[in-house]
MMTF fields as JSON, N, C-alpha, C and O atoms, coordinates in Angstrom:
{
  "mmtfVersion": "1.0.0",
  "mmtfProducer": "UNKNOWN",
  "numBonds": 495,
  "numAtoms": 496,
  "numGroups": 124,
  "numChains": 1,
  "numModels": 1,
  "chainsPerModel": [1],
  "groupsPerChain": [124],
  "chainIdList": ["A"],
  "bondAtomList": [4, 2, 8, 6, 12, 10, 16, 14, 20, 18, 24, 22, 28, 26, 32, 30, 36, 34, 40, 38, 44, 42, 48, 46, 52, 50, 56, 54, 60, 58, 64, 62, 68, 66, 72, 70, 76, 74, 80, 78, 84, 82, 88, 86, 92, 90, 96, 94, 100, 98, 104, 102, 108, 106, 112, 110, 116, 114, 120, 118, 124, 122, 128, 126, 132, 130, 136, 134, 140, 138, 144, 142, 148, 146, 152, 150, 156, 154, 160, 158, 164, 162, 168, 166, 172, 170, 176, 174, 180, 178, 184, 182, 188, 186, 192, 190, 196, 194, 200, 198, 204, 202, 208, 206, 212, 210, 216, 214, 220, 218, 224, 222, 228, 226, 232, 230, 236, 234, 240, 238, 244, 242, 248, 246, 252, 250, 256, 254, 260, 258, 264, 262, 268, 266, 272, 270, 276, 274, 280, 278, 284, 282, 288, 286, 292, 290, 296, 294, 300, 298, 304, 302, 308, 306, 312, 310, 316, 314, 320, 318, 324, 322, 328, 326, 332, 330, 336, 334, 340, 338, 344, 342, 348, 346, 352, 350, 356, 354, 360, 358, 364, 362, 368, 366, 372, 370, 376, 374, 380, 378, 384, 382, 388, 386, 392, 390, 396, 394, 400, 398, 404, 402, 408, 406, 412, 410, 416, 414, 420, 418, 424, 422, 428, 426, 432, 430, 436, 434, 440, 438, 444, 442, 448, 446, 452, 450, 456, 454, 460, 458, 464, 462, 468, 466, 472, 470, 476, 474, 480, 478, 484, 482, 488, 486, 492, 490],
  "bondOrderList": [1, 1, 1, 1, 1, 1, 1, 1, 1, 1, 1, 1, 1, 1, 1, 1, 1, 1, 1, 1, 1, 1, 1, 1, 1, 1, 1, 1, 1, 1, 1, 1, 1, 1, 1, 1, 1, 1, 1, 1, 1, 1, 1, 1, 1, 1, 1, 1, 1, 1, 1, 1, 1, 1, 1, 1, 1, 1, 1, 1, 1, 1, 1, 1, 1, 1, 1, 1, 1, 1, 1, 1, 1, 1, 1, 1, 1, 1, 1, 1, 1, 1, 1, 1, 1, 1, 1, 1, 1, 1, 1, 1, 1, 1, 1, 1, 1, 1, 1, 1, 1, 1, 1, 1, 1, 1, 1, 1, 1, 1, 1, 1, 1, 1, 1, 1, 1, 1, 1, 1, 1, 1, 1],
  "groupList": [{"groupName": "UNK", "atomNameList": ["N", "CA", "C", "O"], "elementList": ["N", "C", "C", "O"], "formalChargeList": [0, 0, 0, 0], "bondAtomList": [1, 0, 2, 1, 3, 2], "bondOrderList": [1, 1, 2], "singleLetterCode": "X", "chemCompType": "L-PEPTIDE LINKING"}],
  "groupTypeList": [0, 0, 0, 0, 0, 0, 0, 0, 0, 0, 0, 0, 0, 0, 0, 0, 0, 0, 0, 0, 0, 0, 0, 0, 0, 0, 0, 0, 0, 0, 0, 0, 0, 0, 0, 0, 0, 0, 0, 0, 0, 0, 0, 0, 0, 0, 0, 0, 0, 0, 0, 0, 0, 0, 0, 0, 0, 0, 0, 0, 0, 0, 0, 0, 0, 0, 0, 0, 0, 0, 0, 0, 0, 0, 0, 0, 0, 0, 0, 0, 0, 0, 0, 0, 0, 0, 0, 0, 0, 0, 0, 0, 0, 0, 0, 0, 0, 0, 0, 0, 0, 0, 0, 0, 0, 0, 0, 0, 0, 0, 0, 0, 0, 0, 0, 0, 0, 0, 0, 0, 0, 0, 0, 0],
  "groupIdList": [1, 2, 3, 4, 5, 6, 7, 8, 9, 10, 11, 12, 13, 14, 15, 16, 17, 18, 19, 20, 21, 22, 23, 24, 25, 26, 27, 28, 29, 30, 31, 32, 33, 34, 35, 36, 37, 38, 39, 40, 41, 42, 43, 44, 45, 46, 47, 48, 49, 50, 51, 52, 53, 54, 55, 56, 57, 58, 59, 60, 61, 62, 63, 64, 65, 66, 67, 68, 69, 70, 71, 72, 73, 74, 75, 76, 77, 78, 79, 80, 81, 82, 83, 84, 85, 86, 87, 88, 89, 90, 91, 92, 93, 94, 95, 96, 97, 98, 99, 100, 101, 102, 103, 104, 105, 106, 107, 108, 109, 110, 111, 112, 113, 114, 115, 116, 117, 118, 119, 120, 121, 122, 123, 124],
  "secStructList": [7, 7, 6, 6, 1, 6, 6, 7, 7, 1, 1, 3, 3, 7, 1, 7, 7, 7, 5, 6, 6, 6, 5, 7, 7, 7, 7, 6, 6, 7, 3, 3, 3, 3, 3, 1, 1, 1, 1, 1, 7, 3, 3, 3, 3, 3, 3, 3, 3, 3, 7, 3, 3, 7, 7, 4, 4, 4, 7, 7, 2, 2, 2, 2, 2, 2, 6, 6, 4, 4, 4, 1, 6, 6, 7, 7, 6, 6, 1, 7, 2, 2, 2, 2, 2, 2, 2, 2, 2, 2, 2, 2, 7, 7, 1, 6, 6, 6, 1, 4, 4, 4, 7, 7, 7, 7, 7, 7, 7, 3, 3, 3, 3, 7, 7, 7, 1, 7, 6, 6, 4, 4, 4, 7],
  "xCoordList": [-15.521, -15.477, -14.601, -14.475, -13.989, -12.777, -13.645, -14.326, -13.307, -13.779, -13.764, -14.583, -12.643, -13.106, -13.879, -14.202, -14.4, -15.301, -16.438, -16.988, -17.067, -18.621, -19.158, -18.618, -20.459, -21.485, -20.99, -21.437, -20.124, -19.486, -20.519, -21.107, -21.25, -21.837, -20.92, -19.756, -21.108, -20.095, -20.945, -22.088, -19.502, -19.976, -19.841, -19.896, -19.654, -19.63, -18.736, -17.785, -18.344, -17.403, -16.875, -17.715, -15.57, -15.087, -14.178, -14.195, -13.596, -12.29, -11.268, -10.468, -11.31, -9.806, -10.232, -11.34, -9.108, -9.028, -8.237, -7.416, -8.97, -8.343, -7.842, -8.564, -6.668, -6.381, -5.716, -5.224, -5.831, -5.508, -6.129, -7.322, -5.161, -5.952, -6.122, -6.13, -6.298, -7.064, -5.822, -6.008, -4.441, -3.679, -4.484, -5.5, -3.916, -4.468, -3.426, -2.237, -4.238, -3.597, -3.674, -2.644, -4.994, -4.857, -6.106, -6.996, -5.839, -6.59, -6.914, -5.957, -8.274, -8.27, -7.698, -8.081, -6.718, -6.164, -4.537, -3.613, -4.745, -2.522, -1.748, -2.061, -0.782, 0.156, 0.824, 1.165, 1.257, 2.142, 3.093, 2.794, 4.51, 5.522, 5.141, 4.464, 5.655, 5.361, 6.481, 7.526, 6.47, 7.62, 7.606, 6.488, 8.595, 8.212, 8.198, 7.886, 8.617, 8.609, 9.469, 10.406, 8.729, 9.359, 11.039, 11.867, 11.19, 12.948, 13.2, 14.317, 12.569, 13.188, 13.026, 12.367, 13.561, 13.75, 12.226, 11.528, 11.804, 10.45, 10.946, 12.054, 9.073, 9.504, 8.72, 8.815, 7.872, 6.76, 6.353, 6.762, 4.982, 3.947, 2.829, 2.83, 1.507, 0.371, -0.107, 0.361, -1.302, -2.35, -3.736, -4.461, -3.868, -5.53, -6.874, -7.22, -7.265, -8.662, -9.759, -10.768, -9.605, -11.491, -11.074, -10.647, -11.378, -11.71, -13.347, -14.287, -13.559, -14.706, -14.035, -12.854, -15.256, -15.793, -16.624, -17.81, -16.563, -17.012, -17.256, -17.586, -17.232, -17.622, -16.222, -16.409, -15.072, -14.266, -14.852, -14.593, -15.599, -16.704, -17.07, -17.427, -17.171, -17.76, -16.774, -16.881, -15.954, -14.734, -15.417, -16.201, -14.996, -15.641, -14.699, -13.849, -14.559, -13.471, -12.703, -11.56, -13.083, -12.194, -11.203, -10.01, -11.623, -10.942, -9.984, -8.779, -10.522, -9.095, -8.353, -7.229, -8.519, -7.536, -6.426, -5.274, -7.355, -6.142, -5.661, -4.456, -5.934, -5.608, -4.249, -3.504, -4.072, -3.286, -2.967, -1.795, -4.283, -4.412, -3.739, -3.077, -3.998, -3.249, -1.827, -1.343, -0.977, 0.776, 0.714, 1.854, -0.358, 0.104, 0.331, -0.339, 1.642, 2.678, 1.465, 1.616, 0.236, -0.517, -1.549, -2.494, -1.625, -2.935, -3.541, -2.703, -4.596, -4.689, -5.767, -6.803, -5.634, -6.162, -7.277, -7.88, -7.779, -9.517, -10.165, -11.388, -9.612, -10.74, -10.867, -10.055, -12.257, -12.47, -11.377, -10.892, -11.385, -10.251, -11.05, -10.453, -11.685, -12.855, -12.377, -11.844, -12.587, -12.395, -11.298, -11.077, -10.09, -8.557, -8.121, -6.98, -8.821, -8.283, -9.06, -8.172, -10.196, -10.525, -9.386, -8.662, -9.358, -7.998, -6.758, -5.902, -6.574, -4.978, -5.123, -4.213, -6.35, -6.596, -6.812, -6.438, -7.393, -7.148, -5.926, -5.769, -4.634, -3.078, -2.414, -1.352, -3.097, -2.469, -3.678, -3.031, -5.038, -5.634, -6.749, -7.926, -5.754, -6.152, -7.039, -7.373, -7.294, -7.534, -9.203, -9.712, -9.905, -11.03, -11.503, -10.935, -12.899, -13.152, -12.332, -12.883, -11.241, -10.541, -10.748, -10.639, -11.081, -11.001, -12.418, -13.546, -11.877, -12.645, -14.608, -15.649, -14.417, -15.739, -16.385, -17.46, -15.666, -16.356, -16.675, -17.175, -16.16, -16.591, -16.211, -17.264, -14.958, -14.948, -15.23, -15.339, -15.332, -15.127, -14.125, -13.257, -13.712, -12.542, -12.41, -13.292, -10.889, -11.338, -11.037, -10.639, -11.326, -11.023, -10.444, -11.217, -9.274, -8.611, -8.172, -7.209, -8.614, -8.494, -6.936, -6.726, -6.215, -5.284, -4.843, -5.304, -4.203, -3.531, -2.342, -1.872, -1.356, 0.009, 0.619, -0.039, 1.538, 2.134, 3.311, 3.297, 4.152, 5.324, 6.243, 6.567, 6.581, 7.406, 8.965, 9.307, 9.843, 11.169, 12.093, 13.251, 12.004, 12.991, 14.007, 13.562, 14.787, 15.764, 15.645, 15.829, 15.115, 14.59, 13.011, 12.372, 12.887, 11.709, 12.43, 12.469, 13.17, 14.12, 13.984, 14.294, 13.479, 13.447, 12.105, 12.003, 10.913, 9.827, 9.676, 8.743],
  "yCoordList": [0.875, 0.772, -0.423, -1.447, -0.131, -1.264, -2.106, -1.633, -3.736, -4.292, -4.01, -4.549, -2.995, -2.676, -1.769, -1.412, -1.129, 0.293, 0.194, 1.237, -1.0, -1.48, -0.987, -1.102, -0.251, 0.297, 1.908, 2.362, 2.323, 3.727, 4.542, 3.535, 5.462, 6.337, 7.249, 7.089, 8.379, 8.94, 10.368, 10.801, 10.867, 12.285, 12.107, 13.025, 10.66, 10.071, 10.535, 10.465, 11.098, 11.482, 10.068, 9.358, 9.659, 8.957, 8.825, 9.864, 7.973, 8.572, 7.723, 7.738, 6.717, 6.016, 5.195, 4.829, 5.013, 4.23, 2.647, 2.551, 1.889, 0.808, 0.106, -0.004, -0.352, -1.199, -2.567, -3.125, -2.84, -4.584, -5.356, -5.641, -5.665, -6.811, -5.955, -6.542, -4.48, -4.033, -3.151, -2.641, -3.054, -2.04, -0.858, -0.582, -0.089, 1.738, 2.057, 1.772, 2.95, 3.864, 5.557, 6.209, 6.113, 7.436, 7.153, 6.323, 8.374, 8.477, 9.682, 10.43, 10.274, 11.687, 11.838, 10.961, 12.684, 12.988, 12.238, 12.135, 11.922, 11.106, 12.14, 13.102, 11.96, 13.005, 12.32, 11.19, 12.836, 12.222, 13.204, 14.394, 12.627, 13.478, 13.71, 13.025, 14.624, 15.331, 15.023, 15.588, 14.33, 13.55, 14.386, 14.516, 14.823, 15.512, 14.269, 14.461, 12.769, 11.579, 10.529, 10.655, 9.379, 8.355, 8.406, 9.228, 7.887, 8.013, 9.362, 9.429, 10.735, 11.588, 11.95, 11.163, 13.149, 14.137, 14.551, 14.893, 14.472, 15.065, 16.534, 17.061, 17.211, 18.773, 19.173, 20.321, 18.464, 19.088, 17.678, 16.542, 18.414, 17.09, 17.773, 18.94, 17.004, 17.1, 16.4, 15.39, 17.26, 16.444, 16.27, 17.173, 14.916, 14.564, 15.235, 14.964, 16.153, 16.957, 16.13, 15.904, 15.688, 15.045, 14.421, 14.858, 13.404, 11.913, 12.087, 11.914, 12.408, 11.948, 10.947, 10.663, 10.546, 9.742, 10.443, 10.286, 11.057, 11.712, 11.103, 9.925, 11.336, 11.192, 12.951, 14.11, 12.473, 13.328, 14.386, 15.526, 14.137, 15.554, 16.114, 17.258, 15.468, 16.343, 18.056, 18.813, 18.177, 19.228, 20.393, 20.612, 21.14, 22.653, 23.151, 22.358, 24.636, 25.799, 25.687, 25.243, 25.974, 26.46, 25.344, 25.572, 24.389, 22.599, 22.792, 22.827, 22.934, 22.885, 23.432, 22.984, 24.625, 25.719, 24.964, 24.532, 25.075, 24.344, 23.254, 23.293, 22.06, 21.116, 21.849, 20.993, 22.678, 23.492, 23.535, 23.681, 23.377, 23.352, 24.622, 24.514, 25.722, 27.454, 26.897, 27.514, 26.021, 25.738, 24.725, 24.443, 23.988, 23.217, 23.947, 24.71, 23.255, 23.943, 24.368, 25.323, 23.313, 23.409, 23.935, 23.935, 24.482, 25.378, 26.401, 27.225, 26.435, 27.479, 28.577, 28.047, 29.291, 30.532, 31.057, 31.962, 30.282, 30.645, 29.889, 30.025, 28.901, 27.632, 27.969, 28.672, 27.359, 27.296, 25.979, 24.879, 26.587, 25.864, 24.052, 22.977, 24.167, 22.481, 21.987, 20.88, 23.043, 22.006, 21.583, 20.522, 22.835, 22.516, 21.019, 20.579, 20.756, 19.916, 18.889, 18.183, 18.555, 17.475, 16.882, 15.967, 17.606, 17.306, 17.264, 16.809, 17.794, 17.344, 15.6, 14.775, 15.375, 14.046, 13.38, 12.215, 13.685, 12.388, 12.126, 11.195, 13.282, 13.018, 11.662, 11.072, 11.47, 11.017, 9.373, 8.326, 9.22, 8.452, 8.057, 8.353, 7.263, 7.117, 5.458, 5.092, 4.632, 3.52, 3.788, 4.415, 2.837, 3.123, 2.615, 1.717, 3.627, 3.293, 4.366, 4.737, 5.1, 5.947, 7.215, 8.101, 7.699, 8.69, 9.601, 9.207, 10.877, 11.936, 11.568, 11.524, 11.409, 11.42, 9.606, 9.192, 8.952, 8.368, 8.03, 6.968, 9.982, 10.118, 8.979, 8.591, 8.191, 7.607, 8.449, 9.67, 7.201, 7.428, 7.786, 7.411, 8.533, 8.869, 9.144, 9.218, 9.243, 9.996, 11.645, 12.244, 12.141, 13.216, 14.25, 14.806, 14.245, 14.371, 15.695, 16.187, 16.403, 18.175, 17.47, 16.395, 18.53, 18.404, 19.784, 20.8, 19.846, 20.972, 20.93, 19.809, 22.205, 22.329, 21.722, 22.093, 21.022, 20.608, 21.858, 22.971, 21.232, 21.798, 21.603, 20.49, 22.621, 22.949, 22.946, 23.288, 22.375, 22.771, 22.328, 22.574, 21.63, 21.665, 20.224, 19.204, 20.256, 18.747, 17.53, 16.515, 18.065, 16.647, 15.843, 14.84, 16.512, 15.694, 14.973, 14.207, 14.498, 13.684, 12.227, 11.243, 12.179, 10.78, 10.229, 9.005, 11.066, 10.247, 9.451, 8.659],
  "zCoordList": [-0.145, 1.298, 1.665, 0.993, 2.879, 3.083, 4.316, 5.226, 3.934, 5.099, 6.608, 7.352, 7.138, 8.793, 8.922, 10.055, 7.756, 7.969, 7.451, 7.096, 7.273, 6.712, 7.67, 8.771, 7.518, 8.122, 9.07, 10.123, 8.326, 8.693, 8.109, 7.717, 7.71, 7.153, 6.406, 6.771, 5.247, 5.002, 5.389, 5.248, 6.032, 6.893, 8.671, 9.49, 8.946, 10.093, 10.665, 9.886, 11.804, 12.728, 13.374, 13.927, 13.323, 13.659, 15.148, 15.808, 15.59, 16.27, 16.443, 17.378, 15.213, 14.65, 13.556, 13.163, 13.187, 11.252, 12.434, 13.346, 11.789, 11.504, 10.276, 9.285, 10.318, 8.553, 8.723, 9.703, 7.738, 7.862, 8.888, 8.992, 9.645, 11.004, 12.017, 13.099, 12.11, 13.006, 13.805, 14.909, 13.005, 12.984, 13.209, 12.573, 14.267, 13.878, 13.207, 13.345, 12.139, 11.49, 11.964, 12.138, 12.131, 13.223, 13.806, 13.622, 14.789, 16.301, 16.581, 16.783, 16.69, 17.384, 18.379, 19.153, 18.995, 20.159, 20.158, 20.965, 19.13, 18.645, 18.359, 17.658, 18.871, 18.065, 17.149, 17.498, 15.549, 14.45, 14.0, 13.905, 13.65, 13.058, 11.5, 10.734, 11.368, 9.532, 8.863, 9.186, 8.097, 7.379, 5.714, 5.215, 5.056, 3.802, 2.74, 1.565, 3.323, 2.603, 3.428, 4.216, 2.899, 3.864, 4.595, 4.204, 5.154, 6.161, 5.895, 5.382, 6.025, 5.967, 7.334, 8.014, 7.985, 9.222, 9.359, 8.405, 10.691, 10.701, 10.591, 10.691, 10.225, 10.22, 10.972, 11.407, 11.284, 12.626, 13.139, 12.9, 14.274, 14.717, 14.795, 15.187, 14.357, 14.484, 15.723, 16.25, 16.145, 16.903, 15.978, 15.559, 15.802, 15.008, 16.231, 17.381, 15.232, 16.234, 15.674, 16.342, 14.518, 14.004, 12.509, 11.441, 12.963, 11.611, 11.004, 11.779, 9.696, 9.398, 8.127, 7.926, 7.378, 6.517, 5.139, 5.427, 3.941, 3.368, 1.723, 1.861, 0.755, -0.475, -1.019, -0.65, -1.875, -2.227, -2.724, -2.339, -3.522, -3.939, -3.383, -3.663, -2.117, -0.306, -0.002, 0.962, -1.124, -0.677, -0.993, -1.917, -0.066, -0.396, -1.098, -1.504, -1.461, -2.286, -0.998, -1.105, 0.065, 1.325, 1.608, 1.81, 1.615, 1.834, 0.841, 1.089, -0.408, -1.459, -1.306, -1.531, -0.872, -0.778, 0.398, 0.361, 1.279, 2.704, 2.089, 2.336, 1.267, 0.807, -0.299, -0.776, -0.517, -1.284, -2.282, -2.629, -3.291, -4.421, -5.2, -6.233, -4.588, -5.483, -5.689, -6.637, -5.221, -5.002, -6.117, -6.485, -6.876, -7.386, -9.008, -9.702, -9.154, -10.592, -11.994, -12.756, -12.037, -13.003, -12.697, -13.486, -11.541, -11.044, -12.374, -12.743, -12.966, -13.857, -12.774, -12.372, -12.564, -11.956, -12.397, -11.819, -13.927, -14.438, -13.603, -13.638, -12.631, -12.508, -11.359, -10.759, -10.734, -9.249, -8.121, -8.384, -7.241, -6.686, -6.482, -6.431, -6.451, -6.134, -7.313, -7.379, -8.683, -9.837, -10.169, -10.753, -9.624, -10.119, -8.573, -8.426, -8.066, -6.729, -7.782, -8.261, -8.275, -9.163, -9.78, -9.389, -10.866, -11.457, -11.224, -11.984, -10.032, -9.331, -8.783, -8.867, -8.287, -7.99, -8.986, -8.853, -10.224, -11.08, -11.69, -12.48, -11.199, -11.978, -10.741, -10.939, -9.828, -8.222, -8.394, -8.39, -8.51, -8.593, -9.925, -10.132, -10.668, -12.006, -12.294, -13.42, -11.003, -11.296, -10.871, -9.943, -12.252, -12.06, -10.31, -9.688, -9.683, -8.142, -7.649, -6.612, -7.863, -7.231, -7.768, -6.921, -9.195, -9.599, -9.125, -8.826, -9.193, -8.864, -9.545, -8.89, -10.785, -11.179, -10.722, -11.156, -10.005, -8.975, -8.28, -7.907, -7.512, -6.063, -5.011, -4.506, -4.407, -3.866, -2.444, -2.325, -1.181, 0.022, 0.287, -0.503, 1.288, 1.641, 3.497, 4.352, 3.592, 5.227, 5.098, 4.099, 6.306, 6.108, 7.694, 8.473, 7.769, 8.443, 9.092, 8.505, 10.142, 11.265, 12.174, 12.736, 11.973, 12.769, 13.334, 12.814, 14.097, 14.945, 14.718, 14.522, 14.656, 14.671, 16.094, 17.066, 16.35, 17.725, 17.81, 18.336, 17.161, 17.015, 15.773, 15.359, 15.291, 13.582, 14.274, 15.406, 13.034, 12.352, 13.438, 13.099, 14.901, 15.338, 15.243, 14.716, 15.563, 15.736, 15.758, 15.086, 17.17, 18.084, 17.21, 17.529, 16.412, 15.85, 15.425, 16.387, 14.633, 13.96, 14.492, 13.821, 15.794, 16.491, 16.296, 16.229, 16.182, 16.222, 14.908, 14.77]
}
């Protein structure tokens, strides 16, 4: 747990992240550009619908799936999608406190499509 979010519950409905000195990072009701990686061209914008607070293990089959676990290159197709999203997270978070089998906190983030693929995103 990070010092601005002591006494958050996990499962808690939120309606903004704070980090560092109290920077926001998101906001239910913000709109954000979709970046495919830093300084690149946006490709869409989201609107944040709902911030919770959860335990990563908290993921259902359905979550993984949207989380888009079936796309990843090492997906094996015997496994349940919860378990193959396990192990996609321990290739991404390998330091002990982060890895899957110890269940960290996490947020957990509903967004809405704004608007896809056009130009003018390029500015936000």
């Amino acid at each position: 747990m990070k010092p601005w979010d002591e006494g958050l519950a996990a499962g808690s409905e939120i309606h903004s992240v704070l980090v560092g000195e109290g920077h926001l990072k998101w906001a239910v009701g913000y709109v954000y550009a979709v970046r495919p990686g830093r300084g690149q061209k946006a490709v869409g914008r989201i609107r944040i619908t709902n911030i919770r607070r959860e335990h990563v293990q908290d993921i259902s089959e359905a979550d993984a799936i949207a989380e888009g676990i079936l796309n990843w290159d090492k997906y094996d197709f015997g496994m349940a999608p919860r378990d193959a999203f396990g192990k996609f997270w321990d290739t991404i978070h390998t330091k002990r406190g982060d890895r899957w089998e110890d269940n960290p906190e996490v947020y957990t983030l509903e967004f809405e499509l704004i608007e896809e693929g056009r130009d003018e995103l390029s500015s936000l």
